[in-house]
C-alpha positions in Angstrom: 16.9 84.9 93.8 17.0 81.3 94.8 20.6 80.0 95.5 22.2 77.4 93.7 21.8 74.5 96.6 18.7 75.3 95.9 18.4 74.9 92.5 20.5 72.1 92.4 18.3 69.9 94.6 15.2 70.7 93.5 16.7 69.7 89.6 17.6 66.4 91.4 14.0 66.2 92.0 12.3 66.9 88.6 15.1 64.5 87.2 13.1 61.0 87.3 9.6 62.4 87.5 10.3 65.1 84.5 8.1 68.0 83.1 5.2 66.8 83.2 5.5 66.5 86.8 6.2 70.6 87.2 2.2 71.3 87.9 1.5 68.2 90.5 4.2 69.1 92.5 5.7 72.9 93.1 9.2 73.9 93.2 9.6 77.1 94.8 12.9 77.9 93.6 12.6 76.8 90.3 9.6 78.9 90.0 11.5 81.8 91.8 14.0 81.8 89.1 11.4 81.7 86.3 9.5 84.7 87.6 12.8 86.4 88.2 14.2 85.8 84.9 11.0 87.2 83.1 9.7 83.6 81.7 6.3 83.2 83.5 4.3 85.6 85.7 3.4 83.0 88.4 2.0 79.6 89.9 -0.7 79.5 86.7 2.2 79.4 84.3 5.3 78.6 86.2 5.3 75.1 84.7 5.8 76.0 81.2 7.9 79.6 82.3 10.5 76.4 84.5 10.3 75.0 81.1 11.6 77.9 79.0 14.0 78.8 81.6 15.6 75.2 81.4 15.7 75.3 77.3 17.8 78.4 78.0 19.5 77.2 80.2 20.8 74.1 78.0 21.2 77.0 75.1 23.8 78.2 77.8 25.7 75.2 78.1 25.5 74.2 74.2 23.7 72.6 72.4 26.1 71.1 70.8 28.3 70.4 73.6 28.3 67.1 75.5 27.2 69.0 78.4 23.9 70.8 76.9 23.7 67.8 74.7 23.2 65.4 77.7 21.1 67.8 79.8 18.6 68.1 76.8 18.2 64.6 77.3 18.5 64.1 80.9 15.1 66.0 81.8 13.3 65.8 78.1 13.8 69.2 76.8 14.3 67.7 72.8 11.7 67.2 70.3 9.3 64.4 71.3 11.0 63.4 74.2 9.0 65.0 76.7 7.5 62.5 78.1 10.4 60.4 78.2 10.3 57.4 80.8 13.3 58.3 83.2 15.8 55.7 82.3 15.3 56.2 78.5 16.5 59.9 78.9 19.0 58.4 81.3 20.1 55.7 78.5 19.7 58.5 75.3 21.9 60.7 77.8 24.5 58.0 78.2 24.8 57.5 75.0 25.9 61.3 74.7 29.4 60.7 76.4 29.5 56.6 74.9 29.1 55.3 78.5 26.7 53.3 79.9 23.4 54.2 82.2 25.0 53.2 85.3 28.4 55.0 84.9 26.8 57.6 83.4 24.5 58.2 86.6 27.7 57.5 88.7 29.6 60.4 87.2 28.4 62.5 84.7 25.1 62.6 85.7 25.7 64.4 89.0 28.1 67.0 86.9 25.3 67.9 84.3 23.1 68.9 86.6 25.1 70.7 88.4 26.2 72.7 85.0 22.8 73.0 84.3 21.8 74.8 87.9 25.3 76.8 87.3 23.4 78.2 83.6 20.4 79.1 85.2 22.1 81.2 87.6 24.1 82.8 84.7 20.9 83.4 83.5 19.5 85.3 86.7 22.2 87.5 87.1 22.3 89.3 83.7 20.8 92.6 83.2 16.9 92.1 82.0 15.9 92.1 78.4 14.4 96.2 77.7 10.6 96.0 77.7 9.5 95.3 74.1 12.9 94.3 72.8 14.1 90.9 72.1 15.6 88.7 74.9 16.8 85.0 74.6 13.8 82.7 72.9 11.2 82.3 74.7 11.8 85.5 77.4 10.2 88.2 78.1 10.0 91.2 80.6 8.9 89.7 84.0 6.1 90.9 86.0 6.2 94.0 88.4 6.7 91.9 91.6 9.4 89.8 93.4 10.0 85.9 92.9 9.4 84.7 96.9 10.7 81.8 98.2 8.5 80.2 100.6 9.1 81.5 104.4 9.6 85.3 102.9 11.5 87.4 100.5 13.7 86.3 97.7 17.3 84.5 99.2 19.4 87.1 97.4 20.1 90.0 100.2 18.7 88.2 103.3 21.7 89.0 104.9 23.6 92.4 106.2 26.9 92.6 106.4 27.5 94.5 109.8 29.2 97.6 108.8 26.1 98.8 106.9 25.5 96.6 104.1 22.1 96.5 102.5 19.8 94.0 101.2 18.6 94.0 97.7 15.5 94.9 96.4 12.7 94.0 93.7 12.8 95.6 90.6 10.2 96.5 87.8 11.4 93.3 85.7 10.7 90.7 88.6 14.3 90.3 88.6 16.0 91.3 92.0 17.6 94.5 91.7 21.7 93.8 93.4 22.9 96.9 95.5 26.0 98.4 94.2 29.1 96.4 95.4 30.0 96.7 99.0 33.6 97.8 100.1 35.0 97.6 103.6 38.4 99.1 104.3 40.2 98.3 107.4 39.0 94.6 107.8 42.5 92.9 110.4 44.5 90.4 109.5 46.0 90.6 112.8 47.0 93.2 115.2 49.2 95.3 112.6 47.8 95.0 109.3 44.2 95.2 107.3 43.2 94.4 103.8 40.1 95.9 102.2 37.0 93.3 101.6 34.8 93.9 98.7 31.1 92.0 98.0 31.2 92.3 94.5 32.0 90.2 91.0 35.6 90.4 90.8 35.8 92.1 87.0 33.9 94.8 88.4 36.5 95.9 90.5 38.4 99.4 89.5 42.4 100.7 90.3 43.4 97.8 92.1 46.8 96.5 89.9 46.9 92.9 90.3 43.7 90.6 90.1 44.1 86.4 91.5 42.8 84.2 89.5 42.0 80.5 90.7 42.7 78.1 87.8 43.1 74.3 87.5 46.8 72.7 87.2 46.4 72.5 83.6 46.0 76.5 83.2 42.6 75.5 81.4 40.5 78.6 82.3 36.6 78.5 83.0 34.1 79.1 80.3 32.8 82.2 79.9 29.5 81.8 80.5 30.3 80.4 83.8 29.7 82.1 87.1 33.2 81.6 88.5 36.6 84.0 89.0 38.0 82.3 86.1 35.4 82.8 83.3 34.5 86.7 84.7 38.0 87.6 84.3 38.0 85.8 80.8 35.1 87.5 79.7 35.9 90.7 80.6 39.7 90.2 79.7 38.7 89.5 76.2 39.0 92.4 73.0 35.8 92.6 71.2 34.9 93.8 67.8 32.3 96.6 67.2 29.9 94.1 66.7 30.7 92.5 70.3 32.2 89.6 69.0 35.2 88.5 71.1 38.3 88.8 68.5 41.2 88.0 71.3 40.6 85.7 74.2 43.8 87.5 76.0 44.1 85.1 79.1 43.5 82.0 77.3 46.0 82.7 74.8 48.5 83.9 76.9 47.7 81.4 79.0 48.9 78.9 76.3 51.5 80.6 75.2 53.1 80.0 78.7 52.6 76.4 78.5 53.7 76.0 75.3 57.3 78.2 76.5 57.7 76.3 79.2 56.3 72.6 77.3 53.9 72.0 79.7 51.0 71.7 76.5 48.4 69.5 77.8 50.2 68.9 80.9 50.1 69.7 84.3 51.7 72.7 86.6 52.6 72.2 90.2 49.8 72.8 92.6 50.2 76.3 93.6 52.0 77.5 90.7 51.3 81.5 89.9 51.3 82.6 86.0 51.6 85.9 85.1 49.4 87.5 82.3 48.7 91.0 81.3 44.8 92.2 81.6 44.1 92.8 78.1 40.4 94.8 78.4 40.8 95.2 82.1 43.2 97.7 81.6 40.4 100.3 81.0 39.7 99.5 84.7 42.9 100.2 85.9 44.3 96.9 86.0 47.2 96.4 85.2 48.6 92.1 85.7 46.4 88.9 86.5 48.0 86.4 88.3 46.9 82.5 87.9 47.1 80.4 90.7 46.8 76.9 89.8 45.7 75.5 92.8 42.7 72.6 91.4 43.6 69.5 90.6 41.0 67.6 88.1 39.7 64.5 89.8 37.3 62.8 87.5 34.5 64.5 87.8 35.2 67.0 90.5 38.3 68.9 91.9 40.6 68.8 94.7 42.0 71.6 95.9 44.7 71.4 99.1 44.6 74.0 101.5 48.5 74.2 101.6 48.3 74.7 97.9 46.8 78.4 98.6 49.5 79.0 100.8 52.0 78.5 98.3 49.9 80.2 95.7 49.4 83.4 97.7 53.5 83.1 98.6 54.3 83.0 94.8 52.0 86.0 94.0 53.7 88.1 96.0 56.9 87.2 95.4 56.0 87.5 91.4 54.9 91.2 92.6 57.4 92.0 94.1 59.8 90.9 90.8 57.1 92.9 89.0 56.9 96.0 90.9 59.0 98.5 89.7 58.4 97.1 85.9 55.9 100.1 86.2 55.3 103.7 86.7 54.1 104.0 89.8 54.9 100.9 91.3 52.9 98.0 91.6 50.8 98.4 95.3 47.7 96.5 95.4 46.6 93.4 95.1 43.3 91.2 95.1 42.8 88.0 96.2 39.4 85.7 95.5 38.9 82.9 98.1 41.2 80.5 95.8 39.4 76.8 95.7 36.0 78.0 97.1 34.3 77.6 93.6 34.5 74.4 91.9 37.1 73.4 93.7 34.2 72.7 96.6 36.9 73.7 99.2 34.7 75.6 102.0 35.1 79.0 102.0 36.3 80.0 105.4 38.8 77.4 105.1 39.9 79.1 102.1 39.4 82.5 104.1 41.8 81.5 106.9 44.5 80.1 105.0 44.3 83.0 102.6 44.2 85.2 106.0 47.1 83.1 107.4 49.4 83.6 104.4 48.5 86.9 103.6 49.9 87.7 107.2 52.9 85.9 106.7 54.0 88.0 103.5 52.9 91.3 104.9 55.1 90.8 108.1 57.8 90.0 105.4 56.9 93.9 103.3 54.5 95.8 104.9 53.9 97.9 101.8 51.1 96.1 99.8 47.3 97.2 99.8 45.7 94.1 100.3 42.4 93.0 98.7 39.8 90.1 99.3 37.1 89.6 97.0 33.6 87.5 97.6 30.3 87.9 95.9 28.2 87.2 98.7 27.6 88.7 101.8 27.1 85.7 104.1 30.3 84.8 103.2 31.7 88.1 103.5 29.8 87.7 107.0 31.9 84.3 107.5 35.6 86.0 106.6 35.2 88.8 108.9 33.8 86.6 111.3 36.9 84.6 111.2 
């Protein structure tokens, strides 16, 4: 599948030209995803397959959120508005948050379509509508070969990791088929201890007791349908009816709860503050606590996140486990860690990795008696962390 750089720049591109520009000029990795996700079959209709994969996409977001309101606009997905002139669906976009064009293109601009590429890969990595059922509008099953990016196969499993990792492969849908996750045991964090890396979404993990999640300084968790730590462990935290429907957002509301204990509603936490919540439907998996580290701190449109702030984080986690431990029958052993800030918070990952690495050292030489994890969902960045 393409990645999201790739996605993101080639949205850039098809921003001032719009739709009708999708047959003049080709965008591999928009087309890539199109294939893969079942909405064309190739180059003859990859124009209106990008298209339908966009509409979704803003479906994704909401259509009745600011976000999917001002995408629809931005690239002339609505009603009529197709061919748009670029700075009318710039203005008609504005107009969506009250701002005007320029600060608009200044600042949430750059965020939409970076939403927007974050939808589409949402989008990707679900499991394929069955052949002949009903799948989002407009999708249907993909064709019986892989979506190439130009220079060779698909981006998704170019890498190996070196201890026997595989690459992925192209399924009967189009869509490429992820190997099952990848666990290493054994990886050092220096001469005396190891923790155990895993390629692999973090809700997918089984029997480890405590689960990290990143979070912003306000406790305000991800969305759901957003491909970050925060919104997978929201998702699959959540208690659903027969019907699916999600009846008890566990982490959010105990989230909330927290804050409103502590009178912190609306306000923010200290940068590297840990907040203990129990796994509601991860249990089922094993799990048995998630711990929030608040280590992003909103910035307009963007995030900072300060190395030293996952230091503290990963100190607090432990020393919360360790208050924690014998709460339970057995103990509380293990303990998973995602690279905190590496999402959103646009820190890069191996500096996460080697403060992580760093601090995780530190409280090990303190207790020795912790199975450490590290989760990533790549693995060229697993490839980076054991490369540090």
């Amino acid at each position: 599948m393409p990645t999201y750089d790739q996605l993101l720049e080639e949205l850039k591109g098809i921003r001032r030209p719009g739709l009708p520009d999708l047959r003049s000029i080709d965008r591999p990795a928009l087309r890539a995803a199109a294939v893969a996700g079942g909405f064309c079959d190739g180059s003859d209709d990859a124009p209106a397959g990008i298209e339908a994969l966009l509409k979704e996409a803003v479906r994704r977001l909401g259509e009745r959120d600011l976000l999917g309101r001002a995408a629809a606009h931005t690239f002339g997905l609505l009603p009529d508005r197709r061919g748009a002139p670029a700075h009318d669906r710039r203005k008609t976009a504005a107009a969506v948050y009250g701002v005007t064009p320029e600060r608009f293109r200044k600042h949430q601009e750059p965020q939409v379509i970076q939403q927007l590429a974050e939808a589409v890969l949402t989008i990707l990595r679900e499991p394929p509508p069955p052949s002949g059922g009903q799948g989002s509008p407009g999708r249907g099953p993909g064709p019986d070969t892989g979506a190439q990016l130009p220079g060779g196969p698909s981006a998704a499993g170019q890498s190996t990791l070196a201890r026997g990792g595989r690459t992925g492969r192209t399924g009967r849908t189009g869509r490429t088929v992820q190997e099952p996750p990848l666990r290493v045991d054994s990886v050092p964090v220096d001469a005396q201890s190891t923790f155990t890396l895993h390629v692999s979404p973090i809700e997918l993990l089984r029997d480890i007791e405590v689960l990290v999640s990143s979070e912003n300084v306000y406790l305000e968790m991800s969305k759901t349908f957003r491909p970050t730590v925060s919104g997978a462990l929201r998702l699959a935290a959540a208690v659903r009816d027969p019907a699916g429907e999600i009846v008890d957002d566990v982490l959010a509301r105990e989230l909330a709860g927290w804050l409103r204990a502590h009178g912190r509603p609306g306000l923010p936490i200290r940068p590297g503050t840990v907040v203990p919540t129990s796994p509601g439907a991860l249990a089922a998996r094993g799990v048995r606590r998630i711990y929030h580290a608040a280590v992003a701190t909103p910035l307009d449109d963007t995030y900072e996140v300060r190395p030293e702030s996952i230091a503290r984080a990963v100190s607090a986690c432990f020393a919360l486990a360790r208050a924690e431990r014998d709460r339970y029958e057995p103990a509380l052993s293990s303990i998973c860690f995602p690279l905190l800030g590496a999402g959103r918070g646009g820190l890069a990952p191996a500096v996460s990795a080697t403060w992580l690495r760093w601090a995780i050292r530190d409280e090990l030489a303190r207790d020795a008696r912790w199975r450490v994890h590290l989760v990533v969902r790549s693995r060229e960045i697993a490839e980076a962390v054991g490369a540090l």
